[in-house]
Predicted model as a PDB file, atoms N, CA, C, CB and O in Angstrom, pLDDT in the B-factor column:
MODEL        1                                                                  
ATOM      1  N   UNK A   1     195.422 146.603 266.165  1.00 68.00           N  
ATOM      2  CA  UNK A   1     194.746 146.267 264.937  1.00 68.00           C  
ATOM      3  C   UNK A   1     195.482 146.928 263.780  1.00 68.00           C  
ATOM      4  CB  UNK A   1     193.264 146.700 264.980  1.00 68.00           C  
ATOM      5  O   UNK A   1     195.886 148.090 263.808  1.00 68.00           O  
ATOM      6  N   UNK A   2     195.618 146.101 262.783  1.00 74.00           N  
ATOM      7  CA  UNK A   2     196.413 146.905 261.261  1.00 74.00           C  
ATOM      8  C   UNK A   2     195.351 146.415 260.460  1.00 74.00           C  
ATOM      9  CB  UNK A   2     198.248 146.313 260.560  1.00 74.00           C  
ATOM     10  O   UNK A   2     194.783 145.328 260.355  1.00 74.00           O  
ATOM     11  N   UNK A   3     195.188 148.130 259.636  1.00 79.00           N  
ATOM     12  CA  UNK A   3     194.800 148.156 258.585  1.00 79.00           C  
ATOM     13  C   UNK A   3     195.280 148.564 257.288  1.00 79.00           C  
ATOM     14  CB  UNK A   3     194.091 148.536 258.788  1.00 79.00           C  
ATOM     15  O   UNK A   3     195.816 149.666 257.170  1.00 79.00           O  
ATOM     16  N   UNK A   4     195.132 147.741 256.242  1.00 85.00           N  
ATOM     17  CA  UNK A   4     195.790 147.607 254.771  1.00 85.00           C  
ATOM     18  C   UNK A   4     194.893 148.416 254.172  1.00 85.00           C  
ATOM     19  CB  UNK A   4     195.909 146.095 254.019  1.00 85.00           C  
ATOM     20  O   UNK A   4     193.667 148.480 254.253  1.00 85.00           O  
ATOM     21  N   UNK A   5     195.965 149.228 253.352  1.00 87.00           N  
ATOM     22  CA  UNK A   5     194.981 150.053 251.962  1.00 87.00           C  
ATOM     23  C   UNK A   5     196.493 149.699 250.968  1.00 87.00           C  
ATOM     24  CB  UNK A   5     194.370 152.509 252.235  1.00 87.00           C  
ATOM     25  O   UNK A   5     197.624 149.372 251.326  1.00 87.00           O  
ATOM     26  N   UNK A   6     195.823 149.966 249.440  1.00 90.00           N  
ATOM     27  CA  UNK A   6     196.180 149.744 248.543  1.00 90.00           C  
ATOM     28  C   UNK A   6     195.679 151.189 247.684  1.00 90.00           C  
ATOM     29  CB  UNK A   6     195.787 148.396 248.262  1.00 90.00           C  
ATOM     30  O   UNK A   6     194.511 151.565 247.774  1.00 90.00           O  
ATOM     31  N   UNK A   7     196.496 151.797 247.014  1.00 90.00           N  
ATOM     32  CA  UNK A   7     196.814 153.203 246.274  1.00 90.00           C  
ATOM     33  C   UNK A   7     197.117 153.323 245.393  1.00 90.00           C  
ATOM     34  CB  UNK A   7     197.501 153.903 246.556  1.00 90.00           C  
ATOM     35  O   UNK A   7     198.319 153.570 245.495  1.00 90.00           O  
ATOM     36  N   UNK A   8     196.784 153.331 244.190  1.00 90.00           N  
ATOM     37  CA  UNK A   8     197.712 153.688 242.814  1.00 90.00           C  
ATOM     38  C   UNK A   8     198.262 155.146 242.640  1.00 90.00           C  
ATOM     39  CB  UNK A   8     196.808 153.450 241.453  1.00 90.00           C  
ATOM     40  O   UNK A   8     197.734 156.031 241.967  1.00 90.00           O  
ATOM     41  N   UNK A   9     199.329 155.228 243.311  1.00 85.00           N  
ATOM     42  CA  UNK A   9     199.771 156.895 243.064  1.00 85.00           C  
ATOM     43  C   UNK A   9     200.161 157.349 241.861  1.00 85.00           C  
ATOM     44  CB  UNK A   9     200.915 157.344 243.837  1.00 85.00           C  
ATOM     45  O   UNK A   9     200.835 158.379 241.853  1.00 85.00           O  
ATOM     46  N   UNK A  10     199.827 156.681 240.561  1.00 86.00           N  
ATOM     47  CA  UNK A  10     199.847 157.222 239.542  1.00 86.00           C  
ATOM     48  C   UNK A  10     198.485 157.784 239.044  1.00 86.00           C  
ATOM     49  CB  UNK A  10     200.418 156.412 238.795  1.00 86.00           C  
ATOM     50  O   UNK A  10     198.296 158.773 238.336  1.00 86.00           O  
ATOM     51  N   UNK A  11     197.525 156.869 239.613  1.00 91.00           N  
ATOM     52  CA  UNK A  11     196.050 157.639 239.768  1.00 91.00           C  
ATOM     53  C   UNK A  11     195.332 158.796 240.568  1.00 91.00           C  
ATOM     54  CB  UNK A  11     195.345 156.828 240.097  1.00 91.00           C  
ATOM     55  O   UNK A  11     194.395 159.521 240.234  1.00 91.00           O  
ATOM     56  N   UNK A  12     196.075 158.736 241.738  1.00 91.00           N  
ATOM     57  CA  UNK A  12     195.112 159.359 242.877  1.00 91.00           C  
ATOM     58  C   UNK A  12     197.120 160.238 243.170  1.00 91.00           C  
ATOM     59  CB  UNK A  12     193.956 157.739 244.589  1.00 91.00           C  
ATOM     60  O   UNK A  12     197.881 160.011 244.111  1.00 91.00           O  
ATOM     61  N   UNK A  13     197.357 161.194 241.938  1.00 91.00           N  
ATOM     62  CA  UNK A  13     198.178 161.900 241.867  1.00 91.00           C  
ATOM     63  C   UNK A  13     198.426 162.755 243.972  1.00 91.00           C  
ATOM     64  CB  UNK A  13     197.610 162.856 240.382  1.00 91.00           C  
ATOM     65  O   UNK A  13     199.411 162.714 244.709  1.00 91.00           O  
ATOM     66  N   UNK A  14     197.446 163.199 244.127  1.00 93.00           N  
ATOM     67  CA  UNK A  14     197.516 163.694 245.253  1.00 93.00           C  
ATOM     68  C   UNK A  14     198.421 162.948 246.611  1.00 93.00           C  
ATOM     69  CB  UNK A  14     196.186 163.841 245.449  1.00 93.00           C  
ATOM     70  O   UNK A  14     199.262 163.609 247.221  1.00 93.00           O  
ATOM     71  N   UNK A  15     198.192 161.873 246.875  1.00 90.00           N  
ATOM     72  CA  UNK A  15     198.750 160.553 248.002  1.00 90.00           C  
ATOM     73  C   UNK A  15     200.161 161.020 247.455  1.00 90.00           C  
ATOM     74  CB  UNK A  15     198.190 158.447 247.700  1.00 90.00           C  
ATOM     75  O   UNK A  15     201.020 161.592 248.126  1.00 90.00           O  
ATOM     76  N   UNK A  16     200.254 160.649 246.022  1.00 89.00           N  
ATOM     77  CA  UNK A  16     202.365 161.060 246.049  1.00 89.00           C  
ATOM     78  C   UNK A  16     202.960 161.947 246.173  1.00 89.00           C  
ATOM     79  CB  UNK A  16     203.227 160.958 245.049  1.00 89.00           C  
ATOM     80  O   UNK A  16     204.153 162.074 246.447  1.00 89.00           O  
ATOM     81  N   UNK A  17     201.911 162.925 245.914  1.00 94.00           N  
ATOM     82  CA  UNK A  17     202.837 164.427 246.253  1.00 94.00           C  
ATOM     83  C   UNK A  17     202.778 164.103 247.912  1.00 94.00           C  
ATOM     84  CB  UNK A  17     201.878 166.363 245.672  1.00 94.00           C  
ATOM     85  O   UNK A  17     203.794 163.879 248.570  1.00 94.00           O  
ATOM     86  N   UNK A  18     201.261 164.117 248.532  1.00 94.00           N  
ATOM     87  CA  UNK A  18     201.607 164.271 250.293  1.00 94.00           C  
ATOM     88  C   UNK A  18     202.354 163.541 250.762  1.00 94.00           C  
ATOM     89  CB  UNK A  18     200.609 164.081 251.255  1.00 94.00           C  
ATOM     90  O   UNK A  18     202.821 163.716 251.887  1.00 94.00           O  
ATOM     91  N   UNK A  19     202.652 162.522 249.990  1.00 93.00           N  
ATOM     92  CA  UNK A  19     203.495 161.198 251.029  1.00 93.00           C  
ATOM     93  C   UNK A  19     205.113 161.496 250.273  1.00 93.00           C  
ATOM     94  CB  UNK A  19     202.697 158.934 250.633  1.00 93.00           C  
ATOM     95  O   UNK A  19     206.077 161.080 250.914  1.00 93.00           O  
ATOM     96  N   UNK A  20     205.306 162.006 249.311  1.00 94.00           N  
ATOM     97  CA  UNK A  20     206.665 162.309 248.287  1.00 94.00           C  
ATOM     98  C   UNK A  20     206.893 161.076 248.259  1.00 94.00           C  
ATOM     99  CB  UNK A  20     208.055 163.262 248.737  1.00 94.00           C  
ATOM    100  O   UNK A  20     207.771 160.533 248.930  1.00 94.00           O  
ATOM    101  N   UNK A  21     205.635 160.134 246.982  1.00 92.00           N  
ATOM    102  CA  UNK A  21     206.214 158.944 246.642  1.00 92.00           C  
ATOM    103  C   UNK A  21     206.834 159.578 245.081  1.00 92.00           C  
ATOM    104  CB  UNK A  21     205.001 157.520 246.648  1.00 92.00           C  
ATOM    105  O   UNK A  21     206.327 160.245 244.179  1.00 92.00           O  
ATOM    106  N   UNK A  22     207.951 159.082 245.278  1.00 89.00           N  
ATOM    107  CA  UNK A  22     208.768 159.170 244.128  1.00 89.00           C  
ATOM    108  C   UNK A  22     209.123 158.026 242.878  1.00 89.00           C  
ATOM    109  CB  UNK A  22     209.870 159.481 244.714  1.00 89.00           C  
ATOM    110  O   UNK A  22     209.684 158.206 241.797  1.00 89.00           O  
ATOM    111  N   UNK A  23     208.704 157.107 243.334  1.00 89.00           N  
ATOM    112  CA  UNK A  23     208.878 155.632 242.567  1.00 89.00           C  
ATOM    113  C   UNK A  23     208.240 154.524 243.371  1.00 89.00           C  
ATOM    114  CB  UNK A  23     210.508 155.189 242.358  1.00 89.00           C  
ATOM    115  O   UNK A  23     208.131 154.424 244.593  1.00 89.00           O  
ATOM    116  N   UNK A  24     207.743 153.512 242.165  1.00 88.00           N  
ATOM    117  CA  UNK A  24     206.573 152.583 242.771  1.00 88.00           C  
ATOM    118  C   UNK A  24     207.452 150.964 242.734  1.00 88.00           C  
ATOM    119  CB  UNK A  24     204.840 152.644 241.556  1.00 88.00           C  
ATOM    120  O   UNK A  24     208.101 150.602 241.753  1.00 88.00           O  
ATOM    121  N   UNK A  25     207.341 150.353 243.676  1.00 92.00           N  
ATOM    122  CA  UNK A  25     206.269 150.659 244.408  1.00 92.00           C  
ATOM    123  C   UNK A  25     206.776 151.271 245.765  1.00 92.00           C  
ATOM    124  CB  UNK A  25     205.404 149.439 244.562  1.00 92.00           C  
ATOM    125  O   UNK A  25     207.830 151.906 245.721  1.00 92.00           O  
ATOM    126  N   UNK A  26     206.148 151.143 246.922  1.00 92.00           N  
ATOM    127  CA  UNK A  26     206.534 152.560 247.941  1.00 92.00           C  
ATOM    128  C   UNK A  26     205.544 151.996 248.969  1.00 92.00           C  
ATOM    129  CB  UNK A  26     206.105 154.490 247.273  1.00 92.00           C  
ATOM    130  O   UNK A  26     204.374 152.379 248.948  1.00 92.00           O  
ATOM    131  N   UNK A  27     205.838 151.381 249.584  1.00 92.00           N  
ATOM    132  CA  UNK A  27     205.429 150.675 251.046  1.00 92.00           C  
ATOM    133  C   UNK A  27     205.393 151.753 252.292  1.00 92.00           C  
ATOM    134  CB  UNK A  27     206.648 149.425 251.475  1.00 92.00           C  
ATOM    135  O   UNK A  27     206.501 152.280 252.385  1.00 92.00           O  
ATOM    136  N   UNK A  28     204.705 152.119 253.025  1.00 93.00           N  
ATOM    137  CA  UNK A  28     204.364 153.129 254.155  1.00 93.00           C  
ATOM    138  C   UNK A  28     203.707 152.449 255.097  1.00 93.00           C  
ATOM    139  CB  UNK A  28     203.524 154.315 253.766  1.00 93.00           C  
ATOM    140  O   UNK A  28     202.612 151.914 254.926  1.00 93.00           O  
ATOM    141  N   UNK A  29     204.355 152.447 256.128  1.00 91.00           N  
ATOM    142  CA  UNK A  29     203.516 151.686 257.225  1.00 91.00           C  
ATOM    143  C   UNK A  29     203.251 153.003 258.236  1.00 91.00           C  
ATOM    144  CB  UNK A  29     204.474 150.216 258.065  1.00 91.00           C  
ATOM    145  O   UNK A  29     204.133 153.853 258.109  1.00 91.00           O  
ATOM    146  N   UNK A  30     202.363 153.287 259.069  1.00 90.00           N  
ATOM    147  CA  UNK A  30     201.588 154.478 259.595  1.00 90.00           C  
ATOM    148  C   UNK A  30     201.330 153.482 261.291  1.00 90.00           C  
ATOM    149  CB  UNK A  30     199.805 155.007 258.346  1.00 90.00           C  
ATOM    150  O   UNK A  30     201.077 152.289 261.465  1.00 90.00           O  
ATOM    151  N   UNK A  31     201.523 154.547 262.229  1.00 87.00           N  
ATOM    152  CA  UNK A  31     201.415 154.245 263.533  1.00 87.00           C  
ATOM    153  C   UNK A  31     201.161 155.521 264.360  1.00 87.00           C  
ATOM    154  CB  UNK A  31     202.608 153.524 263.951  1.00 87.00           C  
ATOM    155  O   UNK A  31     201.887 156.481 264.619  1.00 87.00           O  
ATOM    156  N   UNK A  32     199.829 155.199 264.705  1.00 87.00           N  
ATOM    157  CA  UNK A  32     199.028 156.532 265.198  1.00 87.00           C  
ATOM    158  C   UNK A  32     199.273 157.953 264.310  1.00 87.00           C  
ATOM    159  CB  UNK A  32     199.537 156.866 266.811  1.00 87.00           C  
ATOM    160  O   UNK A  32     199.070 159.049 264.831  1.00 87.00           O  
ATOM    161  N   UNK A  33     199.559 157.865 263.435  1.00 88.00           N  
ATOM    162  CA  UNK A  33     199.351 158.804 262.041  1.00 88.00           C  
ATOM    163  C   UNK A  33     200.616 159.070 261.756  1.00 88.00           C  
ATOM    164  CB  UNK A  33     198.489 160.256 262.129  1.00 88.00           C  
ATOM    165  O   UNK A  33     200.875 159.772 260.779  1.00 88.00           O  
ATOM    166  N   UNK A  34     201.670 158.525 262.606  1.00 91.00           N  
ATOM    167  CA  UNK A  34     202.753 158.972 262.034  1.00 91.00           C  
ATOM    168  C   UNK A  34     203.823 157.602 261.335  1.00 91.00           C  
ATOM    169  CB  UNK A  34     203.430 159.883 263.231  1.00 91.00           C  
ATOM    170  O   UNK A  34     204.047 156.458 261.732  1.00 91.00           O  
ATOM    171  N   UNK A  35     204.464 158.666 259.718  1.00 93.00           N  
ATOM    172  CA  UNK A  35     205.055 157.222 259.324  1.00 93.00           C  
ATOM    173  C   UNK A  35     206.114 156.868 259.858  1.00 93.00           C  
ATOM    174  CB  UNK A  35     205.348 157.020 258.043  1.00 93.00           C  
ATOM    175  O   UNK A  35     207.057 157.625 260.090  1.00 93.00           O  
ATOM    176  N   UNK A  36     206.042 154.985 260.255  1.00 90.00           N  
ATOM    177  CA  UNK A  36     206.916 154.372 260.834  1.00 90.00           C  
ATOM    178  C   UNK A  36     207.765 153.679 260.531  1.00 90.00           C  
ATOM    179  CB  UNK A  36     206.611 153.957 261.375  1.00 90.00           C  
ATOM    180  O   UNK A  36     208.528 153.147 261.337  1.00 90.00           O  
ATOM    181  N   UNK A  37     207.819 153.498 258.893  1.00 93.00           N  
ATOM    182  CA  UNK A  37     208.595 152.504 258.228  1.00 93.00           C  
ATOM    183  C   UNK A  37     208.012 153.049 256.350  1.00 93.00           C  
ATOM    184  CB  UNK A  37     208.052 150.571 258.956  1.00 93.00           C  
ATOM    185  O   UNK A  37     206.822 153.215 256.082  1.00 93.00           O  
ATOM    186  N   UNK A  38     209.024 153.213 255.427  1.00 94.00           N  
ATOM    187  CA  UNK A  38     208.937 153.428 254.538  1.00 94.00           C  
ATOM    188  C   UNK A  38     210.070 152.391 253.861  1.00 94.00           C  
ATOM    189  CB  UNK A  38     208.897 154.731 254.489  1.00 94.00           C  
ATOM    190  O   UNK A  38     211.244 152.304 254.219  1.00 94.00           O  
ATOM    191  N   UNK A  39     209.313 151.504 252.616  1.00 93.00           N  
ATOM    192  CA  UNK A  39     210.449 150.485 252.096  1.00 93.00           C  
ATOM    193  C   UNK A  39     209.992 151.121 250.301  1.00 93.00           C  
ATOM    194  CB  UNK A  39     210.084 148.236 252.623  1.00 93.00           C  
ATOM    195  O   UNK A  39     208.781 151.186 250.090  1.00 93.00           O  
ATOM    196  N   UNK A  40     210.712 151.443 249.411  1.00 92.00           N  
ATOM    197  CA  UNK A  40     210.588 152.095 248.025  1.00 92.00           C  
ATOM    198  C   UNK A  40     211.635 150.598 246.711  1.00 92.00           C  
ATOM    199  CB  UNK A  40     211.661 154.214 248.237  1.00 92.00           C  
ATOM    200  O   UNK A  40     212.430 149.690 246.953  1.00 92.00           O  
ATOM    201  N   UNK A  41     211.286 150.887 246.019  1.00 92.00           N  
ATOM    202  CA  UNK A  41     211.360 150.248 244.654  1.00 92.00           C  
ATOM    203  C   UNK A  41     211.594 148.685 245.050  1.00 92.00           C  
ATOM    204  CB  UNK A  41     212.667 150.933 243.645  1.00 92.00           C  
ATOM    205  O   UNK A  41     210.764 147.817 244.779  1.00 92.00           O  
ATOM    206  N   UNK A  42     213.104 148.370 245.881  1.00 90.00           N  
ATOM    207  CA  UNK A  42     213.424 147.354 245.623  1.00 90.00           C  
ATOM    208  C   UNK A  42     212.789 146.557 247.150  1.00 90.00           C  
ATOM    209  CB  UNK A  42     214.972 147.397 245.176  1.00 90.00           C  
ATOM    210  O   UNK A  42     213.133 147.088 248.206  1.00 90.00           O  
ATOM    211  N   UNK A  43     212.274 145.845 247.190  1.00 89.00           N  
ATOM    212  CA  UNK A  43     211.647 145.083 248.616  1.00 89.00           C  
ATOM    213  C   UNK A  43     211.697 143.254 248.638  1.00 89.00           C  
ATOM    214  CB  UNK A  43     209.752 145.590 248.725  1.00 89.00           C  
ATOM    215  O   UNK A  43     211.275 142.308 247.973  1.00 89.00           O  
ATOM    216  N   UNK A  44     212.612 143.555 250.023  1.00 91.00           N  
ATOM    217  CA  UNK A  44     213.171 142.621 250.196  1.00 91.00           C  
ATOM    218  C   UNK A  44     212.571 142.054 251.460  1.00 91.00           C  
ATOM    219  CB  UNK A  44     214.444 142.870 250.122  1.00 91.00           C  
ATOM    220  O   UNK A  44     212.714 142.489 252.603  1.00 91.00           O  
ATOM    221  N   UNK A  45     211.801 140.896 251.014  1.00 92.00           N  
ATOM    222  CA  UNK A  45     210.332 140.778 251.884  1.00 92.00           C  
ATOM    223  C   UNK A  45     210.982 139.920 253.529  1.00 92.00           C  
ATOM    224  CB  UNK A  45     208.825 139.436 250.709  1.00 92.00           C  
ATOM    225  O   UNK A  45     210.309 140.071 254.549  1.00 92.00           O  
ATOM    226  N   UNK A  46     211.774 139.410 253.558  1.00 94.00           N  
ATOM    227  CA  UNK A  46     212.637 138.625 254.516  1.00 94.00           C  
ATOM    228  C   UNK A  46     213.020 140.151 255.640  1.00 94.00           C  
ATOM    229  CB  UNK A  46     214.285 137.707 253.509  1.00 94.00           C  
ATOM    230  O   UNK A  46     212.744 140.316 256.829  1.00 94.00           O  
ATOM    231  N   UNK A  47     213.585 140.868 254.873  1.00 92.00           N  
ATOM    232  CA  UNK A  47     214.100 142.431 256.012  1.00 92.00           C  
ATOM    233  C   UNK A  47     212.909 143.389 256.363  1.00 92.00           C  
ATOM    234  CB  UNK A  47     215.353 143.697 255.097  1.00 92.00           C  
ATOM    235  O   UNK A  47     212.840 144.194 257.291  1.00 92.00           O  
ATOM    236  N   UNK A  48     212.033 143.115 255.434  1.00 91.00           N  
ATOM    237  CA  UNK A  48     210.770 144.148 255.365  1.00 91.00           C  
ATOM    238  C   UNK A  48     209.922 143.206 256.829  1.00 91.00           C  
ATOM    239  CB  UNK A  48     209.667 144.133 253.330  1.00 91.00           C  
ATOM    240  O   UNK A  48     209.311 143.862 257.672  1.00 91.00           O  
ATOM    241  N   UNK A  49     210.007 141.782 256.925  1.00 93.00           N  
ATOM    242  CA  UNK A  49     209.693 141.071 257.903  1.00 93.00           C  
ATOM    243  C   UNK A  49     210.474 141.426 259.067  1.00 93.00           C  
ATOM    244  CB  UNK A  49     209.777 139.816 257.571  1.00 93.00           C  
ATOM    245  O   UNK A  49     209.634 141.606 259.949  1.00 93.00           O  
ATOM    246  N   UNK A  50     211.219 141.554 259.378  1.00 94.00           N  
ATOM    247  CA  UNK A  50     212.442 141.922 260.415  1.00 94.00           C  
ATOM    248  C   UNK A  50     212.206 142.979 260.892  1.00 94.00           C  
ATOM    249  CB  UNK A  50     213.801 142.040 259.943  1.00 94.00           C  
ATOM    250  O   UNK A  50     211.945 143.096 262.089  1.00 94.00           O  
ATOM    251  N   UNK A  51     212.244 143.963 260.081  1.00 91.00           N  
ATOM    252  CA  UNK A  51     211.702 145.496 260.565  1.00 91.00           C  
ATOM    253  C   UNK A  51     209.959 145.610 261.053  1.00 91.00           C  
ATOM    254  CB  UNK A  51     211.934 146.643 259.055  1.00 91.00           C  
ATOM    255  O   UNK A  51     209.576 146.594 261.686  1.00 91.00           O  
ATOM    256  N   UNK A  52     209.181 144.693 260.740  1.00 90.00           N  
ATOM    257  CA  UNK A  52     207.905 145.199 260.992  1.00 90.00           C  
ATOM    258  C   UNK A  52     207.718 144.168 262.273  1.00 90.00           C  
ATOM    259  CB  UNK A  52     206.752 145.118 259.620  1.00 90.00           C  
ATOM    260  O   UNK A  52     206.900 144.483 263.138  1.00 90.00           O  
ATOM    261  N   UNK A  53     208.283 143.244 262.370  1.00 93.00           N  
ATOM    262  CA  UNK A  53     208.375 143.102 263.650  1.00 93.00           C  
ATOM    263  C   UNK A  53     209.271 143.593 265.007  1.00 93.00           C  
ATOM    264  CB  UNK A  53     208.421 142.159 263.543  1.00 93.00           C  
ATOM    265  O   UNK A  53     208.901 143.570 266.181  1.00 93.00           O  
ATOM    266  N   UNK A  54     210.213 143.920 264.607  1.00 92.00           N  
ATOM    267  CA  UNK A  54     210.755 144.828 265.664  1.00 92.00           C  
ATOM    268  C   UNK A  54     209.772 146.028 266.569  1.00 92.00           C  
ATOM    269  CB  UNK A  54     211.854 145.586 264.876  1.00 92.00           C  
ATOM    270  O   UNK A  54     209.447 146.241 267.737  1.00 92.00           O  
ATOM    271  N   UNK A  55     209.536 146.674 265.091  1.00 89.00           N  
ATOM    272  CA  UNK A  55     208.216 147.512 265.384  1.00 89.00           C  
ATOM    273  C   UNK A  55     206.871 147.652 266.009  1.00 89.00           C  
ATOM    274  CB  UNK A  55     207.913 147.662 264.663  1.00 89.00           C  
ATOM    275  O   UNK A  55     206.233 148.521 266.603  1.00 89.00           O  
ATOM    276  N   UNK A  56     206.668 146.041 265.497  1.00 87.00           N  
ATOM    277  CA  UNK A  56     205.468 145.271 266.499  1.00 87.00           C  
ATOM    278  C   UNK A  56     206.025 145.110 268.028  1.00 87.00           C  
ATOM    279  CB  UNK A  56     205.076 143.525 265.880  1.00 87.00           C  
ATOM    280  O   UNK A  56     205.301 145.413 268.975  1.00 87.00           O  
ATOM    281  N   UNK A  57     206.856 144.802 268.145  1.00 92.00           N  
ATOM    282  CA  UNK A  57     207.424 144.460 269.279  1.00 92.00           C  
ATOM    283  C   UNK A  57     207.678 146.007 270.445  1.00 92.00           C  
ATOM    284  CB  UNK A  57     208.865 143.647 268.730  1.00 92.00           C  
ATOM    285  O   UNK A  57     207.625 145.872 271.667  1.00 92.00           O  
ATOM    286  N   UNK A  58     207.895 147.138 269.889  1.00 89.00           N  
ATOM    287  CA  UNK A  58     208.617 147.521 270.559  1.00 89.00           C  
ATOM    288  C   UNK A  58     206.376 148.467 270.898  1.00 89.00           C  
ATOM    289  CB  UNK A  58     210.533 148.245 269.858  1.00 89.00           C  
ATOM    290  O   UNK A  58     206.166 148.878 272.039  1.00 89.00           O  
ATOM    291  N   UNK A  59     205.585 148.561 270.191  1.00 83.00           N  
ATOM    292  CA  UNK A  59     204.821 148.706 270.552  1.00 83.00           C  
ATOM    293  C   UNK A  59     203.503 147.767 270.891  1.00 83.00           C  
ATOM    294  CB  UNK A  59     204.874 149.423 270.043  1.00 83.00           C  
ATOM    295  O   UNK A  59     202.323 147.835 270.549  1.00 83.00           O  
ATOM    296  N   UNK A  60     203.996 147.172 271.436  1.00 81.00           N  
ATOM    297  CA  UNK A  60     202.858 145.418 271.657  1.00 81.00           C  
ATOM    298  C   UNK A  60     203.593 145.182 272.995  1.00 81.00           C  
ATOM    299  CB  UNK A  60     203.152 143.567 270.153  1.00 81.00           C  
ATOM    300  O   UNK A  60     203.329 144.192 273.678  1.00 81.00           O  
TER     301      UNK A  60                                                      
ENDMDL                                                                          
END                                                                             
């Protein structure tokens, strides 16, 4: 099961310091609490597809 959240780390200042988002936007994908994929400013939704299925794959 995946679950989506949505964050404004210019609001909720705290999330960017713990996560060291440095520039938005800042994609974090999380798998059993640990992060498994981090994509930052420029996102390139075709490779960002590629990688999150690999990922699916290698735990599915």
């Amino acid at each position: 099961m995946i679950h989506l959240g949505h964050v404004n780390a210019y609001e909720v200042e705290e999330i960017a310091a713990k996560y060291l988002i440095l520039t938005a936007p800042t994609l974090l994908l999380f798998i059993d609490g640990k992060e498994s994929l981090r994509t930052v400013r420029f996102v390139h939704f075709d490779e960002l597809e590629k990688r999150i299925e690999r990922i699916y794959n290698i735990y599915n």
